[in-house]
TORMARMI-754280 format. One record per atom (N, C-alpha, C, O): residue in one letter; x, y, z. Coordinates in steps of 0.1 Angstrom, whole numbers, plus 5000, padded with zeros to 4 digits. Layout:
N
AXYZ ...
***
This chain:
470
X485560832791 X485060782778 X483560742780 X483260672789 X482460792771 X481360772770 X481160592770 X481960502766 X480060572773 X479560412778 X479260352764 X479960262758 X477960452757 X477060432748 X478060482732 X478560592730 X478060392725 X478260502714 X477260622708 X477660732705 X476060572708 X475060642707 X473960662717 X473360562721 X473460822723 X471960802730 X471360872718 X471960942709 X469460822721 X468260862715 X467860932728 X467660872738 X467661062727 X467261112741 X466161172737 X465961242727 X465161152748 X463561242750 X462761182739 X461661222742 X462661122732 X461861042718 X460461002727 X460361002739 X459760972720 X458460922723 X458860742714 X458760732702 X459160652723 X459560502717 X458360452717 X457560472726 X458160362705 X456660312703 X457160232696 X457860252686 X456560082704 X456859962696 X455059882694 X453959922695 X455359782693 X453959692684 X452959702699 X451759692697 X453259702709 X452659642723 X452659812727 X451659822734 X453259922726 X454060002738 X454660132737 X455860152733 X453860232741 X454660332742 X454760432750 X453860462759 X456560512748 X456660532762 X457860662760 X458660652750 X457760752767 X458960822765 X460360792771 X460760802783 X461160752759 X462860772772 X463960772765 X463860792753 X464960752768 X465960772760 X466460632754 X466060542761 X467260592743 X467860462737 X469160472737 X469660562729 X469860412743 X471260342745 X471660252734 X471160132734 X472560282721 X473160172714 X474660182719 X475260282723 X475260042717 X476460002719 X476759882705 X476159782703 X477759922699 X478459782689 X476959742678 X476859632672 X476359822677 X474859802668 X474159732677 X473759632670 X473759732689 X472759722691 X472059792706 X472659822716 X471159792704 X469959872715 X470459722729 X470259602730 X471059842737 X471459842753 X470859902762 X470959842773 X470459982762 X469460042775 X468360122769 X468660202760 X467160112775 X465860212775 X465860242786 X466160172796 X465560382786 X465060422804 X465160592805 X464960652794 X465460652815 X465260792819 X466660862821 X467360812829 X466860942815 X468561042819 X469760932818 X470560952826 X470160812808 X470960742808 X472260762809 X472560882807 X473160692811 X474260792808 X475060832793 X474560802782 X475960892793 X476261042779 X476760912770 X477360812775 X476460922759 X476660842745 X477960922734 X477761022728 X479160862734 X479860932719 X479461062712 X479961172712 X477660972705 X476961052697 X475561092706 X474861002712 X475161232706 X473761262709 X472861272704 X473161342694 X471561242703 X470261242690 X469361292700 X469161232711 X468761422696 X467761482709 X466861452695 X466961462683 X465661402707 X464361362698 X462961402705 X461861362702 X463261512713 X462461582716 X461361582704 X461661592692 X460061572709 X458761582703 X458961492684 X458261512674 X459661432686 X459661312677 X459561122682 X459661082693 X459461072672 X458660952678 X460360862673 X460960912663 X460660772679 X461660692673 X460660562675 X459860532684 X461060482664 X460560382657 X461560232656 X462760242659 X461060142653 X461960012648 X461960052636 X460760072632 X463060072625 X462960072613 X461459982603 X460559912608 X461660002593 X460859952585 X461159842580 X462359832579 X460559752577 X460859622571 X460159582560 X458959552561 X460659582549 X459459602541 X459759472528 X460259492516 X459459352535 X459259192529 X458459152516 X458059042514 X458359242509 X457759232493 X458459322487 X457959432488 X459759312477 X460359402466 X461159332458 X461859232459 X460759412447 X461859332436 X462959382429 X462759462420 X464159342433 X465359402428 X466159352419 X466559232421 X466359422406 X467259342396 X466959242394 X467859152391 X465459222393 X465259072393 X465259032374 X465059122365 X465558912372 X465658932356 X463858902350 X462958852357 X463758932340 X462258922331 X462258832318 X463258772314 X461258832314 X461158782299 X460558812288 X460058742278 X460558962292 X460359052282 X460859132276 X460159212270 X461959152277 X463359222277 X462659382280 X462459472272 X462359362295 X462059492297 X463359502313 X464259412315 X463159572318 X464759592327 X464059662337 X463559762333 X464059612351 X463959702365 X465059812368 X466259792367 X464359902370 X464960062374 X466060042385 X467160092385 X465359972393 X466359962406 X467259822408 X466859712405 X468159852412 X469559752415 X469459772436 X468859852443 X470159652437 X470359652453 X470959772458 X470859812470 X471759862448 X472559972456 X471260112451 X471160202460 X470560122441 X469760222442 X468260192454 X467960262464 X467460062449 X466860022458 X467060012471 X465960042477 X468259982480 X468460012496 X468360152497 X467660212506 X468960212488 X468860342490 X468160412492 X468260482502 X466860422482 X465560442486 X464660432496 X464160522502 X464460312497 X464060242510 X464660262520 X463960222530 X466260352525 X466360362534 X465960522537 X465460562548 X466160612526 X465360722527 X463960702527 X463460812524 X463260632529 X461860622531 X461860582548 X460960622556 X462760512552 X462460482572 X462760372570 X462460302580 X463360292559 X463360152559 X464660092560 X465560122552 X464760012572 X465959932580 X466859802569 X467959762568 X465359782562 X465859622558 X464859592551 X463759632553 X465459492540 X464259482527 X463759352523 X464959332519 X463359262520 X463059142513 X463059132498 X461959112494 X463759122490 X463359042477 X463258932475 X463558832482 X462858942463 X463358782454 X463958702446 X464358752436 X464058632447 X465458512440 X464958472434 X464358382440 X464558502415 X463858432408 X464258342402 X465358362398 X463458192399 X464258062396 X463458082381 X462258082379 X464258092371 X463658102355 X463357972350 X463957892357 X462657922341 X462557832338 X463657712333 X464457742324 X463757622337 X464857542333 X466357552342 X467257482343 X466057682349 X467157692356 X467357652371 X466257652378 X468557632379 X469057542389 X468157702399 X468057822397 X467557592409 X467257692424 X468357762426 X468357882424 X469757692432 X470557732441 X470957832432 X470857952435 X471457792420 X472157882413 X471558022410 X472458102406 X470158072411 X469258182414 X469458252426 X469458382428 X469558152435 X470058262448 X471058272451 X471158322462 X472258242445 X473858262445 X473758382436 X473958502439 X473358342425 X473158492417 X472758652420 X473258752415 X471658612432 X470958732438 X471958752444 X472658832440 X472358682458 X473658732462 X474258832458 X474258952461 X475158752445 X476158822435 X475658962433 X476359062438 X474758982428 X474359082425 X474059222442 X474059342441 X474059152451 X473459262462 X474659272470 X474659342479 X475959182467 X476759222475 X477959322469 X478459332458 X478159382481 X479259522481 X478059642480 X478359752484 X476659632475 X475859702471 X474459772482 X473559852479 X474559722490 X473259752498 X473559832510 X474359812519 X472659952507 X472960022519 X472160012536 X472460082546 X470859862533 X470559882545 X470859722545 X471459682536 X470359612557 X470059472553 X468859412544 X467759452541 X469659312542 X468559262531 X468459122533 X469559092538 X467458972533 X467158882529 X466758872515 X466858952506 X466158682518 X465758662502 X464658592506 X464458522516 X463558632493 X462558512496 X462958422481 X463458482471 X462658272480 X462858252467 X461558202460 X460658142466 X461358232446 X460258202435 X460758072430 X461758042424 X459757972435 X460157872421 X459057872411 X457857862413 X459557872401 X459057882387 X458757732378 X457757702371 X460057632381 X460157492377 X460257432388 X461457412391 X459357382396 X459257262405 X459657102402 X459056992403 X461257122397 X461556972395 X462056922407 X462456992416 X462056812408 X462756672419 X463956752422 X464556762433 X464456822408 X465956902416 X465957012426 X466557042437 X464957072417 X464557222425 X463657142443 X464557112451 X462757122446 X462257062452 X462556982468 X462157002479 X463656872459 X463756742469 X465556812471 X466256852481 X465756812463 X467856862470 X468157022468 X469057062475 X467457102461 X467657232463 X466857312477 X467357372487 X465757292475 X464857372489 X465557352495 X466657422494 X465557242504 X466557232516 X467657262517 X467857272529 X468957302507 X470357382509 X469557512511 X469857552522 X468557612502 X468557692506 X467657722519 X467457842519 X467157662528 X466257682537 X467357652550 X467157712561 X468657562547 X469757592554 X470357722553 X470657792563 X470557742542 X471057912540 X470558042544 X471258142545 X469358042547 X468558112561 X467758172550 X467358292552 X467458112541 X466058172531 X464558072531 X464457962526 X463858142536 X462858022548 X461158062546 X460158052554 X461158112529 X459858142523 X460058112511 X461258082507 X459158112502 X459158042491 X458158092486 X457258052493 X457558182474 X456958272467 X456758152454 X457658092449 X455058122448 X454758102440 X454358202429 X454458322431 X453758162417 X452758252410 X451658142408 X451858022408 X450158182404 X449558142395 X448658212384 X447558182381 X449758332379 X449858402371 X450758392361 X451358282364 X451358452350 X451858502339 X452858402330 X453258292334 X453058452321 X453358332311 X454858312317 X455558392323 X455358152315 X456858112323 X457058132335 X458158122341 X455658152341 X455858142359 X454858112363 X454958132376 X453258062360 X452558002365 X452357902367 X452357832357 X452257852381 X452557672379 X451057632379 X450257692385 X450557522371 X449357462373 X448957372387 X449657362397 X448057332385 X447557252402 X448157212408 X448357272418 X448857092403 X449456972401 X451157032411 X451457012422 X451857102402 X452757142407 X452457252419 X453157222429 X451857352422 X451357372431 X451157312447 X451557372457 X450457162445 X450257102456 X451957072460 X452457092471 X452757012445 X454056952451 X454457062456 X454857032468 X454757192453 X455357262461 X455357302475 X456357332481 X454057302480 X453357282495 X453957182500 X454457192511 X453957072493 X454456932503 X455856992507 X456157022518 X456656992495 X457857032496 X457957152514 X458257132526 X457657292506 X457557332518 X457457292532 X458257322541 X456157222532 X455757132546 X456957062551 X457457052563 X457157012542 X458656932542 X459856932552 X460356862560 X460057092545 X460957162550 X461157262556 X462257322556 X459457292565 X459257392575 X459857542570 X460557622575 X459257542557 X459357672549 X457857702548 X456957612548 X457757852545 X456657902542 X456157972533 X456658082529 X455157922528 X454557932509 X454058062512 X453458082523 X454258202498 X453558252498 X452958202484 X453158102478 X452058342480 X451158282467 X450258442461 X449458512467 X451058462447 X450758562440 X449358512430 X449458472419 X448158522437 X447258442434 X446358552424 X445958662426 X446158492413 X445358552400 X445358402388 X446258332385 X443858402383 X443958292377 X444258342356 X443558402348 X445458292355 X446258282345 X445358262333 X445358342324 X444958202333 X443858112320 X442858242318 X442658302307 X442258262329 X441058382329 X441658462322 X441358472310 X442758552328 X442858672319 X444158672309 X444958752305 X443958522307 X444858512288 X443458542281 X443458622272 X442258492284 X441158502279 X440158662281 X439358722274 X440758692292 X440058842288 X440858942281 X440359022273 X441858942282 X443058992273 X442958992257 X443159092249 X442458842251 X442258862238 X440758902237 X440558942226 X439958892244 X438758962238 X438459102240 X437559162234 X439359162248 X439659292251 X440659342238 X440359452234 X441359302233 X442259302222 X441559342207 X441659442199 X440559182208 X439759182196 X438659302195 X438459352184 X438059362206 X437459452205 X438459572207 X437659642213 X439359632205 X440359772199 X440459822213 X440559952212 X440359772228 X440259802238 X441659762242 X441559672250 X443159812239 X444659792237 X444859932247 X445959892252 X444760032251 X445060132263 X445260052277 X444759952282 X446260152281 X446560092300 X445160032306 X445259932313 X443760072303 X442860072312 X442359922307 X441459872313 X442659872298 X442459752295 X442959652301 X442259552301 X444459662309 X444759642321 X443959592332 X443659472334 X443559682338 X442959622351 X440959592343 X440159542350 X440859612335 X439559492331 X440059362323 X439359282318 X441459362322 X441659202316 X441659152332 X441359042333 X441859212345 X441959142358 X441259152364 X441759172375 X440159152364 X438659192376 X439359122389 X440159032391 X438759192397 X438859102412 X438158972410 X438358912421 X437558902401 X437058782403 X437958662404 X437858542408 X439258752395 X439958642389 X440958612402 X441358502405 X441358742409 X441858732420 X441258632434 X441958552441 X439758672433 X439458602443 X439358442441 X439358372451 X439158422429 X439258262422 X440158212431 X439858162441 X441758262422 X442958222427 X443458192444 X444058102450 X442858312448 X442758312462 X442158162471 X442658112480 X441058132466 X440558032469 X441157902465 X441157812473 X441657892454 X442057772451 X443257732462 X443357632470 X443757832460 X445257832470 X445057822481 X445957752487 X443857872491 X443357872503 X443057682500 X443657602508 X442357612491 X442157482493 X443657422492 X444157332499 X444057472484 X445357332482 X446157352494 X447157272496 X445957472505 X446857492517 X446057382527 X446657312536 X444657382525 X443957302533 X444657152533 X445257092541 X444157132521 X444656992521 X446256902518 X446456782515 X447157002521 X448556962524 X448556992537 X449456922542 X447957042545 X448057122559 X449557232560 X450557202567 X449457312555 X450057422556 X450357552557 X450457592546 X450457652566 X450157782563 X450657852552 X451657832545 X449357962551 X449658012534 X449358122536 X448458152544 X450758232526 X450858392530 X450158462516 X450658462505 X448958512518 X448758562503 X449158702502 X448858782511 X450058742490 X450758902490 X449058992481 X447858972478 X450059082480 X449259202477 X447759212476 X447259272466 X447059172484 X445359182484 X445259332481 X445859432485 X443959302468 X443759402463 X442159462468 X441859582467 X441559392472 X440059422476 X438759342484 X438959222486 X437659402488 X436759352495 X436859142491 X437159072500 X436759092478 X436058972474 X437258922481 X437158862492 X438458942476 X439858872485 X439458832499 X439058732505 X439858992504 X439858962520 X438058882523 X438258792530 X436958902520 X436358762519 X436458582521 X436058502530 X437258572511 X438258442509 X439058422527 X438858322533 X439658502530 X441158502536 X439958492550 X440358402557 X438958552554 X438458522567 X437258492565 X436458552572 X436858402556 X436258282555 X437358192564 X437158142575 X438658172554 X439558062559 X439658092572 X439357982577 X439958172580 X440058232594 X439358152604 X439658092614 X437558172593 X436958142604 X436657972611 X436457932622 X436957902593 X437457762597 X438457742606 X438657632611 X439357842609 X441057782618 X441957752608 X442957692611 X441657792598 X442657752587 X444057872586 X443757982582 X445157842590 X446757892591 X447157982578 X448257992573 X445758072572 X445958182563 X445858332567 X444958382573 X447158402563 X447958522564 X447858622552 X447558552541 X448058752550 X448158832539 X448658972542 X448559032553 X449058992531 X449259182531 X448359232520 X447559172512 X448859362521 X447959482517 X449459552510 X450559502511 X449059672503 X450159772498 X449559922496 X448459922500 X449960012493 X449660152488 X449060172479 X448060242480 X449360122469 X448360092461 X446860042455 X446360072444 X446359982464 X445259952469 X444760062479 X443560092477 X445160102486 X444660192495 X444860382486 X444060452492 X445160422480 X445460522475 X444960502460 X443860572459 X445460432448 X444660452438 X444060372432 X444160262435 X443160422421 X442060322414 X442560282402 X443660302398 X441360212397 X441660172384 X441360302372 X441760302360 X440760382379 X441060522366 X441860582362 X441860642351 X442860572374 X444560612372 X445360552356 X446060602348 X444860452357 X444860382345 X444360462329 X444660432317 X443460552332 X442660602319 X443560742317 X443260822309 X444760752326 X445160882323 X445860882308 X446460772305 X445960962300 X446161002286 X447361082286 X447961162293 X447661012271 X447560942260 X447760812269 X446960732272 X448960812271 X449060702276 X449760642290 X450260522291 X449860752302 X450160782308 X449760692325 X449960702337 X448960612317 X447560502329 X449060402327 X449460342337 X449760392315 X450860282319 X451460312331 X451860212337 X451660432337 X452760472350 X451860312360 X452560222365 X450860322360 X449660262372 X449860092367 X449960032377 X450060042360 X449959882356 X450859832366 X452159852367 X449959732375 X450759652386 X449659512386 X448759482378 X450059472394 X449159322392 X448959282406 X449959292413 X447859232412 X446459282408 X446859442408 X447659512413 X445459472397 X445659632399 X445059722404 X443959662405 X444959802409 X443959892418 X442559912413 X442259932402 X441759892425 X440159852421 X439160012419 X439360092410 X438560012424 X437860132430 X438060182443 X439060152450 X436860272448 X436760352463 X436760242473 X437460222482 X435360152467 X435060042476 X435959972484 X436159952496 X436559932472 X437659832475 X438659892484 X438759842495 X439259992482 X439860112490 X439960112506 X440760102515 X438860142505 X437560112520 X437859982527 X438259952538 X437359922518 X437559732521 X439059692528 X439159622538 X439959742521 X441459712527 X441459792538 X441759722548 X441159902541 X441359982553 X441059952566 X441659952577 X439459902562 X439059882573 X439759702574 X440059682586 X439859632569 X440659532568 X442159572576 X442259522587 X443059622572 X444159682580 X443459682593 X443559582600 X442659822599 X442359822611 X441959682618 X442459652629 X441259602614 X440659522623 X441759372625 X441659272632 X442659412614 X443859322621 X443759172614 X444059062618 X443059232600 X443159112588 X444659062580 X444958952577 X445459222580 X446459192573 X447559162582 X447859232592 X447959112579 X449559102590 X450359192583 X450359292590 X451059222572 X451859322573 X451259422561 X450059412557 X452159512557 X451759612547 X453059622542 X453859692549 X453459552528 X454659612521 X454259692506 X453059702502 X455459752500 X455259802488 X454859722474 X454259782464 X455459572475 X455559532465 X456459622454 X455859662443 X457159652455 X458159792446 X458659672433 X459359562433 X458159752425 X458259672411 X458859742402 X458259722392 X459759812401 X460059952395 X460559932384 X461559872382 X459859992372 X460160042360 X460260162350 X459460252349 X461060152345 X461360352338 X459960362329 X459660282320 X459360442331 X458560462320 X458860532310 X458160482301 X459660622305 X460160662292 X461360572286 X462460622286 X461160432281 X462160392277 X461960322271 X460860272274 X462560262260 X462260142251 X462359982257 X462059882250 X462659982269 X462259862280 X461559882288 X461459792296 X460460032290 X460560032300 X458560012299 X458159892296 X457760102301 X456460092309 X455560172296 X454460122293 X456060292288 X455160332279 X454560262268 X454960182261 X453960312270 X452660222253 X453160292242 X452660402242 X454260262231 X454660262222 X453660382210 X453760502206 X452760292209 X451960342195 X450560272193 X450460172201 X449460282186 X448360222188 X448060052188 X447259982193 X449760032177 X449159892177 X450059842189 X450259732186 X450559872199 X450859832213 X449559792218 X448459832214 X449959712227 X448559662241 X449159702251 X450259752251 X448559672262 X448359712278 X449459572279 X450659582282 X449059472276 X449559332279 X451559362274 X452459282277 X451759442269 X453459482266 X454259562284 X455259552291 X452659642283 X453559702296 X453859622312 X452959572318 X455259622315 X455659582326 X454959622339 X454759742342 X454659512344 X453959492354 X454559542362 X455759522360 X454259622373 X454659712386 X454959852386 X454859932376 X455259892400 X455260062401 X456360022412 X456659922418 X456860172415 X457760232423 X456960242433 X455860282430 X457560212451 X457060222459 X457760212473 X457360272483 X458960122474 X459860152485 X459760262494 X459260262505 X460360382488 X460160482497 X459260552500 X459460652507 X458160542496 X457060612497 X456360522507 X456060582518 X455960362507 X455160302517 X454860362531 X453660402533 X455860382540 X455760392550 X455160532559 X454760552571 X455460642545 X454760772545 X454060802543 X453560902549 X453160722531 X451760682532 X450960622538 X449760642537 X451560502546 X450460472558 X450360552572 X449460542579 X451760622573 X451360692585 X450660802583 X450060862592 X450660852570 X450160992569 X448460962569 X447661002577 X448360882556 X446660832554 X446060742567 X444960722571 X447160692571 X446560542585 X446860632598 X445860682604 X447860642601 X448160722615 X447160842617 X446060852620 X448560962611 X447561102608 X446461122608 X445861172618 X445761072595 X443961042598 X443761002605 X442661052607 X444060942614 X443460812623 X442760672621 X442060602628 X443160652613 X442460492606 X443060352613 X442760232614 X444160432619 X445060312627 X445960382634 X446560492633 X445960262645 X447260332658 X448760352651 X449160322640 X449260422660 X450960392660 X451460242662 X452360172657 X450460212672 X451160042676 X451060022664 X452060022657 X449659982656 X449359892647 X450059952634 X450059872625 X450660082632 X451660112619 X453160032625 X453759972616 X453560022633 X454659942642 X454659812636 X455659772630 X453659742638 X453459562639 X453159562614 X453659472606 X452259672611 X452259662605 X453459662593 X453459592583 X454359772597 X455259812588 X456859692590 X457559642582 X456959682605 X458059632611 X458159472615 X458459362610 X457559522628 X457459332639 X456759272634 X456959152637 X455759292625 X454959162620 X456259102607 X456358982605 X456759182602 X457659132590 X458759032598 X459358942592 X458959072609 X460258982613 X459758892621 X460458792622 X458458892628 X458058772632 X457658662623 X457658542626 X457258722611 X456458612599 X457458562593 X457058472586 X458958612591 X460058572579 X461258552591 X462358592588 X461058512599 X461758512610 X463058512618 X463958432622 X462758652618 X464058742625 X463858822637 X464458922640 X462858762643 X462458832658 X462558782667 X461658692669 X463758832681 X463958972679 X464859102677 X464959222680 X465958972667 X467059062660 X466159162659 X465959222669 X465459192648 X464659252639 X463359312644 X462859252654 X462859412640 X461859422639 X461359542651 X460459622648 X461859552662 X461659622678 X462459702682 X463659692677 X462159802692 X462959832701 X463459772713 X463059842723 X463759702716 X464059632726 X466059562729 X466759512721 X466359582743 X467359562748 X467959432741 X467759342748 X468559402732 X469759322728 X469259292711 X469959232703 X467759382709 X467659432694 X468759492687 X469559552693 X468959472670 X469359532665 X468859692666 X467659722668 X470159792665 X469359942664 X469059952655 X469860012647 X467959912650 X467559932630 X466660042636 X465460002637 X466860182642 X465760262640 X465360382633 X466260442628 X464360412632 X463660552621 X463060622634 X462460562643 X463460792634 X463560902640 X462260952631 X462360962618 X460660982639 X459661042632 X459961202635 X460361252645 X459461252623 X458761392629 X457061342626 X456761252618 X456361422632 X455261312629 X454461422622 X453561402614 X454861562625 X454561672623 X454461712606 X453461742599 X455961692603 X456061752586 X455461702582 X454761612586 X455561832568 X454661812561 X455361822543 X455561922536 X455461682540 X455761622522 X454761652512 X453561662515 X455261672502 X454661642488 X455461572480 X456561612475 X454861432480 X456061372469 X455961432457 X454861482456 X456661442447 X457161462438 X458461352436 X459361302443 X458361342426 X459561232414 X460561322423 X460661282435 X461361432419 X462461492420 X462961492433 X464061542434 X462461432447 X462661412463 X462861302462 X463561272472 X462861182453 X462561032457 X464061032451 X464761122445 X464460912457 X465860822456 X465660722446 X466760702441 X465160672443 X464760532435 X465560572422 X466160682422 X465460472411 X465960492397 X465460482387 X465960462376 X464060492391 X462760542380 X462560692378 X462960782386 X461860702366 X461460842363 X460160872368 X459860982362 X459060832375 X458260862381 X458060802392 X458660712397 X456760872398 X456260842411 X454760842408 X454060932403 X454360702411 X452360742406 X451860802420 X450660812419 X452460862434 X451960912442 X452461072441 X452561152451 X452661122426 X453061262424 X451761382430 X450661402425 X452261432440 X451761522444 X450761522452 X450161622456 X450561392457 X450661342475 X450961412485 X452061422490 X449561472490 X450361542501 X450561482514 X449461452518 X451561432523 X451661362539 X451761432548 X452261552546 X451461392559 X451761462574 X452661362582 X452261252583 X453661412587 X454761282594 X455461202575 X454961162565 X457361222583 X457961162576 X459261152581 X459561262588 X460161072582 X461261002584 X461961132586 X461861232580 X462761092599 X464061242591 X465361172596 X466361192590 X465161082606 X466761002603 X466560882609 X465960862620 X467160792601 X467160622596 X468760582600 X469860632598 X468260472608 X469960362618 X469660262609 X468660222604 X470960232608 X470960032607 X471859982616 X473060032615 X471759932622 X472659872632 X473359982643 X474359962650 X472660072644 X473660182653 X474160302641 X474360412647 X474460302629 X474960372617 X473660472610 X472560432608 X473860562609 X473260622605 X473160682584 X473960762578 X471960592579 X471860572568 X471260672559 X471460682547 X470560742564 X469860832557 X469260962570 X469160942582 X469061062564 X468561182570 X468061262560 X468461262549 X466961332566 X465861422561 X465561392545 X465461492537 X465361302542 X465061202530 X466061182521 X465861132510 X467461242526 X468861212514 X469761112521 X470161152532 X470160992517 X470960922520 X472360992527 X472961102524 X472860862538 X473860882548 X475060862549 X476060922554 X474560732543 X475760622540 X475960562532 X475360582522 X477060442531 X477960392519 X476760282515 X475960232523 X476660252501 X476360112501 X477659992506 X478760032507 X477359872508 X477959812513 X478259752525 X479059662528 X477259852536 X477259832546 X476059742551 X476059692562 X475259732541 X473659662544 X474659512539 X475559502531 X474059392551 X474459282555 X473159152550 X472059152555 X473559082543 X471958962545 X472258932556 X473258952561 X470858862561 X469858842574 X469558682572 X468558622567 X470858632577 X469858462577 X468758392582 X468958312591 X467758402578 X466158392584 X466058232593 X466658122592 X465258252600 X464958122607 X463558072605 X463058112595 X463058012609 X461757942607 X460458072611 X460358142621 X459758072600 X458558152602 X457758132618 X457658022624 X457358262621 X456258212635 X455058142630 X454358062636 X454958162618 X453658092610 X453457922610 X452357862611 X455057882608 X455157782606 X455457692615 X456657702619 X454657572621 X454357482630 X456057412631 X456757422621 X456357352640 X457957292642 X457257142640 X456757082650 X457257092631 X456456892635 X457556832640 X457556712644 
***
């Protein structure tokens, strides 16, 4: 009887530190031996002149999350894992949104509800508080920070979810409190209610009015503020989707003080502009995400930001909505605005094909640093490493099988997701997934799913590496 249930034989293994050719031993889901000619496995995987990987981790997505615009996300936990696992992705992050007036706990019991029987890879939670009461705060955080959800997602953006100063700082304390870790969807709210109506008043209602109600100033405002109020609670602070040069500014300024500030980057930013936005009639709605994509510069700015080891990770932010639907993303008719259309884009499965193809491929960045960026930095920072995140001996086998070779064109009609478009339509990549593990199980192959939903497990998180033990 074979030892191993599964070998990875001849692969080129590359983790955050390391790479190396040899074969991978899984047993019972998890990685048991690295090394040379191991012995015979159940199952064989020859990976000759392919790279085997730690799966993807990709700690910014939003699933089924509910709105208050009666507009409706495309993807559910069982189409979303799905995607994402046809994209190279192991395991996913969303969020547990707390609505106004409503109970914490009862938001992330909900999410639960909703993702189980349903997920085809693992999943965590991060949770949003929206109402920072004494309930939510002082007796809720702490049940769920026992429950292994050990981040905590603000806004200081959009109507019924930006919190003002005030609540802001309490939330930090809280956090601090409870050796959880704040992130912060930072854009200043007030600004662009105010550029919104004078964009309005002047008949400037098209997608592209979008990203000029948000200039990067407004971003970089927010960014700052948030960088102070982390100062002065003493706390580390994760800022998501940086969109451009003035941001990353902010974020290593704080650096260069010693100040415990972190961020990611997305595809979006790196791939399109704000012109995407001017496509016709009305077609720039596909592009509406928040912050929204800048120009070339800015482009540039994150990239070389990526290389030099500004961002800790790189997720999609996957915000998915139908754009032909009466809930969904299109601009109706003239007297519609930009400000109707639902904020986000589809992006799960596409992330991790676009940074190796534009970052690797090109050469803009190593393999290590697509590794730490796509994987081990996600499980070191939300902390699940080193269940998570690596190849290494008593690791989960969450791994993705590269060819590094192929060659994709996305198109809508290849993708798994439960939207009708892709704003990376006709994208060309080099290197793409062709077969995706979770635990030893094999989830997906040559970009069509493997396996059952149901099998993807939550991930009880432990204390961030970010965050200090007092």
């Amino acid at each position: 009887m074979a030892f191993f249930d599964t070998v990875i034989r001849n692969g080129t293994v590359v983790t955050a530190s390391d790479t190396m050719v040899c074969d991978v031993g899984i047993k019972n889901g998890r990685i048991v031996a690295l090394g040379e000619h191991i012995e015979e496995g159940s199952t064989e995987i020859d990976a000759t002149d392919l790279l085997v990987l730690p799966g993807g981790i990709d700690s910014h997505v939003h699933l089924e999350q509910p709105t208050s615009d009666g507009s409706v996300m495309a993807d559910d936990f069982e189409s979303g894992t799905r995607s994402a696992a046809c994209g190279g992705n192991t395991m996913v992050i969303p969020f547990s949104l707390q609505e106004r007036g409503e109970s914490l706990l009862n938001s992330v019991q909900e999410h639960h509800d909703r993702a189980s029987g349903k997920c085809h890879i693992d999943y965590a939670l991060h949770a949003i508080i929206t109402d920072p009461s004494e309930q939510a705060l002082v007796k809720d955080l702490p049940e769920i920070v026992k429950g292994g959800i050990t981040s905590v997602k603000i806004f200081m953006t959009y109507e019924n979810m930006a919190l003002n100063d005030a609540e802001i700082f309490r939330v930090m304390e809280a956090t601090r409190h409870v050796g959880a870790l704040t992130m912060v969807h930072a854009e200043n709210f007030d600004a662009i209610r105010q550029m919104t109506e004078r964009l309005e008043r002047a008949g400037h209602t098209g997608p592209r009015g979008h990203a000029d109600s948000r200039p990067i100033v407004v971003e970089r405002e927010a960014t700052h503020r948030a960088i102070s109020f982390a100062e002065l609670v003493d706390v580390p602070l994760f800022v998501v989707h940086v969109s451009g040069g003035d941001v990353i500014e902010q974020i290593e300024w704080a650096k260069r003080r010693g100040l415990p500030i972190y961020a990611e980057t997305c595809p979006q930013y790196l791939t399109l502009t704000a012109d995407d936005l001017d496509s016709m009639p009305t077609e720039g709605a596909k592009y509406v995400c928040s912050p929204p994509p800048r120009d070339v510069a800015n482009q540039e700015a994150c990239w070389d930001a990526l290389a030099r080891g500004v961002f800790s990770t790189f997720t999609s932010d996957h915000c998915p909505f139908v754009y032909a639907s009466d809930t969904g993303k299109q601009i109706k008719g003239a007297q519609e605005s930009f400000k109707y259309v639902p904020n986000g884009i589809p992006g799960v499965e596409t992330r991790l094909p676009i940074l190796f193809s534009k970052g690797v491929s090109e050469g803009r960045i190593t393999l290590n640093d697509f590794v730490a960026l796509t994987a081990t930095n996600h499980a070191k920072i939300y902390g699940m490493y080193p269940q998570k995140g690596s190849i290494a001996i008593g690791s989960d086998a969450d791994i993705a099988i590269w060819d590094p070779k192929k060659r994709v064109t996305l198109t809508q009609d290849i993708l798994n997701h439960n939207c009708d478009y892709t704003p990376y339509e006709g994208m060309t990549l080099t290197g793409y997934p062709v077969v995706v593990m979770v635990r030893g199980r094999v989830v997906a192959k040559d970009g069509k799913p493997a396996g059952e939903p149901g099998y993807g497990e939550f991930v009880s998180r432990g204390r961030s590496s970010l965050v200090p033990d007092r």
